[in-house]
Structures are given as C-alpha cells and as structure tokens.
N, C-alpha and C positions, 0 to 999 in steps of 0.2 A: 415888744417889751423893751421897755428901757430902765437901765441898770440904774442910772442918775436918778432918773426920777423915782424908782421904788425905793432907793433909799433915802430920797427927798421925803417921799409920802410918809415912810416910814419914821422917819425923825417929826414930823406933822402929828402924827398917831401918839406920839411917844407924848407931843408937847401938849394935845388935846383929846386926850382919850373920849371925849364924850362926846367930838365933833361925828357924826357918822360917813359926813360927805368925804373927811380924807381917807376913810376907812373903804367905802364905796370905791374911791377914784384910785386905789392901790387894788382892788378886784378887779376893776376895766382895765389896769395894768397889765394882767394875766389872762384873762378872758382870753384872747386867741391865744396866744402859745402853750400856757399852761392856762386848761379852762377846769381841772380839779382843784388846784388850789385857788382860780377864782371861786369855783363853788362853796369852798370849805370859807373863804371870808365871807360870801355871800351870806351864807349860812349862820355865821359870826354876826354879821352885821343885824339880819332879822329877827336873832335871838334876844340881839341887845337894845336894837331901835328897830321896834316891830312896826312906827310911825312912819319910820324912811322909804316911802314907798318905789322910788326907782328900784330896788335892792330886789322885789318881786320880780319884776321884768327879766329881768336878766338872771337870774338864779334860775326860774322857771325855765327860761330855753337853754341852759348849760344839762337841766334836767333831763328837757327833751327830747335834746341830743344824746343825752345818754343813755334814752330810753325808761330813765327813772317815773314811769306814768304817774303812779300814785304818789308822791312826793310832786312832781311837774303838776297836777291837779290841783293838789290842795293849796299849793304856791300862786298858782294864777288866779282861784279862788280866794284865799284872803287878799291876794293882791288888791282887787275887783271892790271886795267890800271897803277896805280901807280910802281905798278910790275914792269910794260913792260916801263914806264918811268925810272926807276931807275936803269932796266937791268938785276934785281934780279932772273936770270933764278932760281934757285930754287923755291923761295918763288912765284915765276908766275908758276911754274911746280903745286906745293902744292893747290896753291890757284884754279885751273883751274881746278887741280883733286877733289878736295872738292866741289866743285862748281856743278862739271856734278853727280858729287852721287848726292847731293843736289836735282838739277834739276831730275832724276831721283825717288828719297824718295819725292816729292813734289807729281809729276804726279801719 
C-alpha cells in the first residue's frame, strides 16, 4: 500500500468522479493490506459502474476469503454474464475458472 499513490488516486476520483478505472486502481491499492476497505470500494464501484467488469473478479475473491459464500456467488455470477454480454472471452475464461475453484473450496 502506497500512501502517495492513494492520495494520487484519490485526487484522480475527485477530478473524474465518473472515471471507474481510478476508483478500481485505489481498491488494488488496499487489496492486500487492508482487503475490507478494498471490499467496500469494490462494492462502491459495482453499485455505480455495474459495466466495469474487473471490479467482479476481485470483489468476488476478497468475498471468498472472507467466507462471504452467498454475496462471493452472486458476484462471480453477474461477473460471468456481464462477461459473456461484452464478449470479454478472457475476462469470462478468468472469471468461470475462479468461479468452479470457488465452487469447489466452498463444498
């Protein structure tokens, strides 16, 4: 976690509220150290750009890690459709493959 850059990103957010990617790239900021308030941007993020599909991915395994199943579910599922709406075969490959470990580490 770097202190410059969050308040880099943060002045980014401030100047493009509607941009999602600086809003995203200040949640990877947190992701390891503090991975609840990556969550809670996450969260922020897919409330407001429900199209930004990275935001799935990694919300989804901050989920899983915290055992939150049913929320980690439903997350990798619209991830998935969103995916296959946009055509994003990678990011629908990724997401599909996290998904079955998921389902897998669940049961």
């Amino acid at each position: 976690m770097n202190p410059a850059r969050i308040n880099l990103l943060k002045e980014f957010i401030e100047k493009e509220p509607k941009d999602p990617f600086n809003k995203y790239a200040l949640a990877m900021e947190y992701y390891e150290a503090a991975p609840n308030q990556s969550l809670e941007l996450l969260r922020k993020l897919i409330a407001n750009h429900p199209d930004y599909l990275p935001s799935y991915f990694k919300a989804a395994h901050i989920m899983w890690d915290q055992e939150l199943w049913d929320e980690a579910d439903t997350t990798f599922d619209v991830g998935i459709q969103i995916a296959t709406k946009q055509q994003d075969q990678k990011a629908l490959q990724e997401l599909k493959s996290a998904y079955l470990n998921f389902q897998f580490d669940r049961d």
